[in-house]
PLY file of the C-alpha trace (Angstrom):
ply
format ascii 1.0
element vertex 103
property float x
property float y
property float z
element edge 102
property int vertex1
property int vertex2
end_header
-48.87 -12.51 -4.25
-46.46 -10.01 -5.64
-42.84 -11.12 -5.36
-40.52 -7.95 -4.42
-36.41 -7.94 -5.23
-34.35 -7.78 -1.69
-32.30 -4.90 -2.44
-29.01 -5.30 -3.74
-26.21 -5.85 -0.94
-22.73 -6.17 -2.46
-20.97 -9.24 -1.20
-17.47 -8.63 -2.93
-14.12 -9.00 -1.62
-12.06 -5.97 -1.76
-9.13 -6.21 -3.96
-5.37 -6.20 -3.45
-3.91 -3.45 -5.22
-1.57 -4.14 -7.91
2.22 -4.05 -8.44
2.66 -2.43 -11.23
4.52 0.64 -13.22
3.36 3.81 -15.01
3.36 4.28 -18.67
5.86 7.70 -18.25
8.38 5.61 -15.93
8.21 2.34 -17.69
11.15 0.83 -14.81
9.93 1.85 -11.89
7.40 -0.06 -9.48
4.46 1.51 -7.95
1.37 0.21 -5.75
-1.70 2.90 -5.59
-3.60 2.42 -2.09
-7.15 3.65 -1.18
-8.00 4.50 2.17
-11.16 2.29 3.25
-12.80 5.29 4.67
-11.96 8.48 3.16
-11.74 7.15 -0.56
-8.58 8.89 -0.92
-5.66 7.58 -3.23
-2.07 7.45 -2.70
1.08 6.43 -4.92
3.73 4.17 -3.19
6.84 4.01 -4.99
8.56 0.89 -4.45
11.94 1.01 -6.51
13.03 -0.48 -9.99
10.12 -2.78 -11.69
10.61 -6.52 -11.13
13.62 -6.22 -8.26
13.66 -8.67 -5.41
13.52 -5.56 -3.14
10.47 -3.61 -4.60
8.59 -7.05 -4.76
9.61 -7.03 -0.94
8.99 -3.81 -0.02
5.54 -4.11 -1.87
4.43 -6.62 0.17
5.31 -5.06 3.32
2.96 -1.63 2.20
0.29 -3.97 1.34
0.81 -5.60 4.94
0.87 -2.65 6.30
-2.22 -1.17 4.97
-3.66 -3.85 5.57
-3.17 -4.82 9.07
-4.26 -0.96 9.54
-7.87 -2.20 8.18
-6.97 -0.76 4.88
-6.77 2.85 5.79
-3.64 5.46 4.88
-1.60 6.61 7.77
-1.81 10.38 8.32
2.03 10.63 8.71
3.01 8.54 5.98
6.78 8.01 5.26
7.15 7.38 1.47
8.86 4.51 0.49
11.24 6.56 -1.50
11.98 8.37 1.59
12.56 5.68 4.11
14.97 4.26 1.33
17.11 7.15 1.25
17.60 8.05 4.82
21.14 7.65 6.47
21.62 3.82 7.97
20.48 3.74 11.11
21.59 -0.10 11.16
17.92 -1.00 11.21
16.23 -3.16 8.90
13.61 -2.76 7.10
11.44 -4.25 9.14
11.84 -2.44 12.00
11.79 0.88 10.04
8.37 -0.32 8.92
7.72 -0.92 12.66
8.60 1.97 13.94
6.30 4.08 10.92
3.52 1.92 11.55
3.88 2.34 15.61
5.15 6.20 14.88
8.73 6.09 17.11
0 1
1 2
2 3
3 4
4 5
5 6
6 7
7 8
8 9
9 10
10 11
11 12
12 13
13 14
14 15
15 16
16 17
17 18
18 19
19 20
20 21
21 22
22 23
23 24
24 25
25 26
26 27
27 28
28 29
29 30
30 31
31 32
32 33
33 34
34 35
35 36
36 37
37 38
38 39
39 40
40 41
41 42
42 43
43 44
44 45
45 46
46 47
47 48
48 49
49 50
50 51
51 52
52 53
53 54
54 55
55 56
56 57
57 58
58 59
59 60
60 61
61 62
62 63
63 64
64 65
65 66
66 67
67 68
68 69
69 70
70 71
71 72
72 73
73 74
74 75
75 76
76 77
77 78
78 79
79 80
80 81
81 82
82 83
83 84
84 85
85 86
86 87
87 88
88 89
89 90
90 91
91 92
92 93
93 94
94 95
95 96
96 97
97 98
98 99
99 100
100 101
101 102
């Protein structure tokens, strides 16, 4: 009896994506998510490396992108963006609820 291999089935988890920086901007924070479907990359900039605020806003992208099964919203707000817009005297959370929900 001749003993055949099952084919190969991949049974790892998918990875968080890492904070990090860039070797040309050494002090700034960045998180690179791939959309689940398409493949396709994108940069988040998250603000100055190490900061209480781009750890925070770093885990609300990865939140984000996550609770949106890991794909890339087609209207994306950058995080640089959304940071410099006039106060609305929202926080971030609801500005992060209102991109996810698109209002």
């Amino acid at each position: 009896m001749l003993h055949r291999a099952l084919p190969f089935r991949s049974t790892a988890i998918p990875k968080t994506p890492t904070y990090r920086s860039r070797k040309d901007y050494p002090d700034k924070a960045i998180v690179t998510l791939t959309d689940s479907a398409t493949g396709k990359r994108r940069d988040d900039w998250l603000g100055r490396l190490n900061s209480r605020e781009s750890r925070e806003m770093y885990h609300r992208v990865i939140a984000a992108w996550e609770a949106n099964q890991r794909r890339l919203p087609n209207d994306h707000l950058r995080t640089e963006e959304a940071a410099r817009q006039p106060a609305n005297h929202d926080g971030p959370d609801q500005v992060l609820v209102k991109h996810i929900s698109g209002r």
